[in-house]
C-alpha positions as CSV (number, residue, x, y, z in Angstrom):
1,X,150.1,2.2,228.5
2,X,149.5,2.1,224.7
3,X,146.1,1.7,223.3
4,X,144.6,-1.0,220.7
5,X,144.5,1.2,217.6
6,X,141.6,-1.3,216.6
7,X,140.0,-0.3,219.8
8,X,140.0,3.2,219.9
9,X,136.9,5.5,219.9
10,X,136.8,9.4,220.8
11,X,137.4,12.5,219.4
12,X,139.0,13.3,215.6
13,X,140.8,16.2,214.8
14,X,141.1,16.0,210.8
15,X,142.8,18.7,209.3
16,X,145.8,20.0,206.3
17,X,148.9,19.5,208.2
18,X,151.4,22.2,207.4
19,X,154.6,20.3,207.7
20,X,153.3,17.5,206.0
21,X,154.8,17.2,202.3
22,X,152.1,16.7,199.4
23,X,150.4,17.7,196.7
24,X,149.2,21.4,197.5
25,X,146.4,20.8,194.9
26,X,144.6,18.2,196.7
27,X,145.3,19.4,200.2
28,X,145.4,16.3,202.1
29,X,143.3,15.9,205.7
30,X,144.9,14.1,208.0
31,X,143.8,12.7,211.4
32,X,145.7,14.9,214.0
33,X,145.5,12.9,217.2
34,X,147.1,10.2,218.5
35,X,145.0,6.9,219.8
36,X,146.4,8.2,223.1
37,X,145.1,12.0,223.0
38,X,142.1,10.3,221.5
39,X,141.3,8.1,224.3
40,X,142.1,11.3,226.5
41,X,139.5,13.1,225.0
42,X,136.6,10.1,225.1
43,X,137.0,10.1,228.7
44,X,135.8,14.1,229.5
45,X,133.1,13.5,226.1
46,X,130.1,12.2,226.2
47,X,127.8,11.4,222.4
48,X,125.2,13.9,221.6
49,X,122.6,13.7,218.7
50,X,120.9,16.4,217.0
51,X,118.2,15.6,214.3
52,X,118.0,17.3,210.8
53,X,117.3,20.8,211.0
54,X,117.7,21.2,215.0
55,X,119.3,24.3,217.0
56,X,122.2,23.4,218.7
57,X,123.5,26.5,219.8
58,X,122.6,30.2,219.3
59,X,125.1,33.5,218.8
60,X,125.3,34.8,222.3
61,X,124.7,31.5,224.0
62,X,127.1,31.3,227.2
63,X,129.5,28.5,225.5
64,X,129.5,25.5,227.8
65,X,131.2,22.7,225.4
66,X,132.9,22.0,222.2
67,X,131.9,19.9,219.9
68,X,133.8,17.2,217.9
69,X,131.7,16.0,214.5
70,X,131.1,12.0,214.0
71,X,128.4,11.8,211.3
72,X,126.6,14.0,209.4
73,X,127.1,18.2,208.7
74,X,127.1,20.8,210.3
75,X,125.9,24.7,209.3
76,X,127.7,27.4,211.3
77,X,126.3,30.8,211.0
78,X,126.0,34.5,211.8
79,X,122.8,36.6,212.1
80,X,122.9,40.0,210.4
81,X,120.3,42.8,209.9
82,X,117.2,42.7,209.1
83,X,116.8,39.1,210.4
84,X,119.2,38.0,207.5
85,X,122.3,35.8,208.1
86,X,125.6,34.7,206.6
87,X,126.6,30.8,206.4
88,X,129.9,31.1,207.7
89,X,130.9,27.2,207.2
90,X,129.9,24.0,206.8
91,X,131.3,21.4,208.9
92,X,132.3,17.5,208.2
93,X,133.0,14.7,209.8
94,X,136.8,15.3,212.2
95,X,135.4,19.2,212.5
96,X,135.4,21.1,215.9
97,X,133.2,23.5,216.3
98,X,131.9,25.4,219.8
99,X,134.7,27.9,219.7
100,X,133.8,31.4,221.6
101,X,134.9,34.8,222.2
102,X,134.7,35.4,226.3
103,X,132.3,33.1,227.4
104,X,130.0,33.4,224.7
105,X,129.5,31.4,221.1
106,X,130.3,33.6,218.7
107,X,127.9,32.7,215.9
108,X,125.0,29.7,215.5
109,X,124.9,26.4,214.2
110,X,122.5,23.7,213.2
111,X,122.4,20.2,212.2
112,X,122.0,20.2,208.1
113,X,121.4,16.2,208.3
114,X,120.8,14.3,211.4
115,X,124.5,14.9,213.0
116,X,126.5,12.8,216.1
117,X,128.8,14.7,217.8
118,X,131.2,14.4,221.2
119,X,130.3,16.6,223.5
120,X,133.1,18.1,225.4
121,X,133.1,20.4,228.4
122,X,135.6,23.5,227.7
123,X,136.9,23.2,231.5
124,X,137.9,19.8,230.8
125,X,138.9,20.7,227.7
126,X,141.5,22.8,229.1
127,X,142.9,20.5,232.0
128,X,143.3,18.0,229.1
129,X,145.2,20.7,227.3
130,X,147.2,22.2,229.9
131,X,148.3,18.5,230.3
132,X,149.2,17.8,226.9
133,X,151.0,19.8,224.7
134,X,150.4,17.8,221.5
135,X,147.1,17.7,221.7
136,X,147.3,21.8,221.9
137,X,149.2,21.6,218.9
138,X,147.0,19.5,217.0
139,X,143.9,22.2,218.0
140,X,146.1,24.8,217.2
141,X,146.5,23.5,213.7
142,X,142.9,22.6,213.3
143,X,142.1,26.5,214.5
144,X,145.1,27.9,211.6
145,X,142.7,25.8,209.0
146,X,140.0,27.1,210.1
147,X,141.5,30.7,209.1
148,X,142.4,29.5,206.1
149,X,138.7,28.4,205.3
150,X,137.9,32.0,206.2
151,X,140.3,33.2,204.1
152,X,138.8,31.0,201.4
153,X,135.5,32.4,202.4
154,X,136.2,36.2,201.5
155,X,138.6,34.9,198.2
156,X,135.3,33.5,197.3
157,X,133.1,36.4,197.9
158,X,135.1,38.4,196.1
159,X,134.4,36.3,192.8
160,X,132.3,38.4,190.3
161,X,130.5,35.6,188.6
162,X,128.3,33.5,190.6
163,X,129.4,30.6,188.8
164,X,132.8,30.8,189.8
165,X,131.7,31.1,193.5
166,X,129.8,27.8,192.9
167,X,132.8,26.5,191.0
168,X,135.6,27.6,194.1
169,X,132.3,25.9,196.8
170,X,132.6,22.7,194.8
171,X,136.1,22.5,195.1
172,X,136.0,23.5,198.8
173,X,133.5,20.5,199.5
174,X,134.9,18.1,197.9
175,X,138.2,18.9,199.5
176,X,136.1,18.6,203.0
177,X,134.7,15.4,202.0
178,X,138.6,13.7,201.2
179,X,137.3,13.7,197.7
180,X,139.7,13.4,195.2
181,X,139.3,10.4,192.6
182,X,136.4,11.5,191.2
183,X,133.7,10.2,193.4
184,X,130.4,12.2,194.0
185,X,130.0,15.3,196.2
186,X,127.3,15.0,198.7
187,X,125.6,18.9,199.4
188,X,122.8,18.4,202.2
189,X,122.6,21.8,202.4
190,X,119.2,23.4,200.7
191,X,120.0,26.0,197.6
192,X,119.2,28.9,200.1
193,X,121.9,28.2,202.7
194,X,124.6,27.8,199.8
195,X,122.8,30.8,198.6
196,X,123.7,32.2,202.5
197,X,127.1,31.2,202.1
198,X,128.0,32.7,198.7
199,X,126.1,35.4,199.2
200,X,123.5,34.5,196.2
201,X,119.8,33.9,195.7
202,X,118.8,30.9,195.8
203,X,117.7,31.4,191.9
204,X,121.4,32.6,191.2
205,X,122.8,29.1,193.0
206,X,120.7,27.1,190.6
207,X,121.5,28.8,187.1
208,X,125.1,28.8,188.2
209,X,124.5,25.3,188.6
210,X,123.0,24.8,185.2
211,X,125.6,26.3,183.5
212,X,128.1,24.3,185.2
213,X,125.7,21.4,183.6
214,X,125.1,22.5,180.4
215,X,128.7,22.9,179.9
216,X,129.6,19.6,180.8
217,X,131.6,20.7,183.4
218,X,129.6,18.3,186.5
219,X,126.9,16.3,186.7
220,X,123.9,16.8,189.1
221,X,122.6,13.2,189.7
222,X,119.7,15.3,192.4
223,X,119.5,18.5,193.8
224,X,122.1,16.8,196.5
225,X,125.2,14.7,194.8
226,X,126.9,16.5,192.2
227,X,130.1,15.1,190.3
228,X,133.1,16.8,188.9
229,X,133.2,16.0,185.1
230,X,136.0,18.6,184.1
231,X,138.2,18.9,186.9
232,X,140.6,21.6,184.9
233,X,137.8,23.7,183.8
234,X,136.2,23.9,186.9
235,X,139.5,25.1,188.5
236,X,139.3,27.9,185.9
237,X,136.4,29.1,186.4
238,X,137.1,28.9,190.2
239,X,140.1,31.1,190.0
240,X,138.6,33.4,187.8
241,X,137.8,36.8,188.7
242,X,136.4,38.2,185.5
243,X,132.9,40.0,185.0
């Protein structure tokens, strides 16, 4: 039986498809699922909200459910030593996150702004997948960008100048966001979890931020929405790798 498009409500899987022809500059997100697979999904979920700022799952937590982003983002993160930690990601709107490695989560998140999620138990999870094979596709592609984001993660890191880790973040979120006529960036995030995540202070985040300024390159309207003034320049100084 085929479902009212205009009806639907459950799950959204948004990710770069990789047989998809388009423009590999603005990497296009596209909805994975099918109303059907959709309406699948709503039926094991149930909608969870966290508040800004709340746990929802520790590193080492016995991983119970995955979780499928509504509103609102995300941090995902790894403790290290000496009660430091590394943002691994943040996540958007169409994001899964809840993956583990036997049994347990395999890192921490928290909601950055107040977030609504699905909720979906892994063992129904898996019925649903053993039962569809599309569907596994579709989180099998989700999972391959997720990789890719990693990738991105350690191309980043590997940046010299902290500007042109802030540059390559910029054009990661706006990429997230399905940004790409210009409009503004939204970063919830404080300075010290991008700090976390490009492995800078917090001080180094915000004069590689004024020199992005002062050179006309964005414009900050707050310490959260930033726009992209000079797109070319920024991918310059994004794929740079100079001292």
């Amino acid at each position: 039986m085929s479902v009212n498009p205009k009806r639907i409500t459950g799950p959204a899987i948004h990710a770069v498809d990789p047989w998809m022809r388009g423009d590999p500059q603005k990497r296009a997100r596209h909805q994975l699922l099918s109303d059907d697979e959709r309406a699948q999904l709503a039926k094991i979920s149930s909608i969870v909200r966290f508040e800004k700022g709340e746990q929802i799952y520790l590193e080492g937590d016995r991983a119970d459910a995955a979780f499928n982003i509504i509103s609102g983002v995300v941090t995902a993160y790894r403790a290290v030593e000496a009660g430091a930690r590394v943002v691994t990601s943040f996540l958007y709107p169409g994001d899964l996150f809840g993956l583990s490695e036997e049994g347990i989560y395999s890192g921490s998140t928290k909601a950055t702004t107040f977030v609504v999620a699905y909720k979906m138990p892994l063992e129904a999870v898996r019925r649903v997948l053993r039962k569809n094979a599309d569907l596994d596709v579709g989180v099998i592609i989700k999972l391959c960008e997720e990789l890719r984001e990693a990738q991105h993660h350690a191309v980043l890191l590997a940046q010299k100048k902290a500007v042109s880790r802030l540059a390559r973040f910029l054009e990661l979120q706006e990429h997230l966001q399905f940004l790409s006529d210009g409009r503004t960036i939204f970063l919830p995030m404080k300075r010290s979890e991008i700090g976390d995540y490009l492995g800078l202070t917090p001080a180094a985040v915000s004069r590689a931020f004024r020199t992005l300024v002062l050179k006309k390159i964005i414009s900050d309207q707050d310490l959260h929405h930033v726009k992209i003034v000079n797109r070319n320049a920024l991918y310059r100084i994004a794929d740079s790798t100079s001292r």
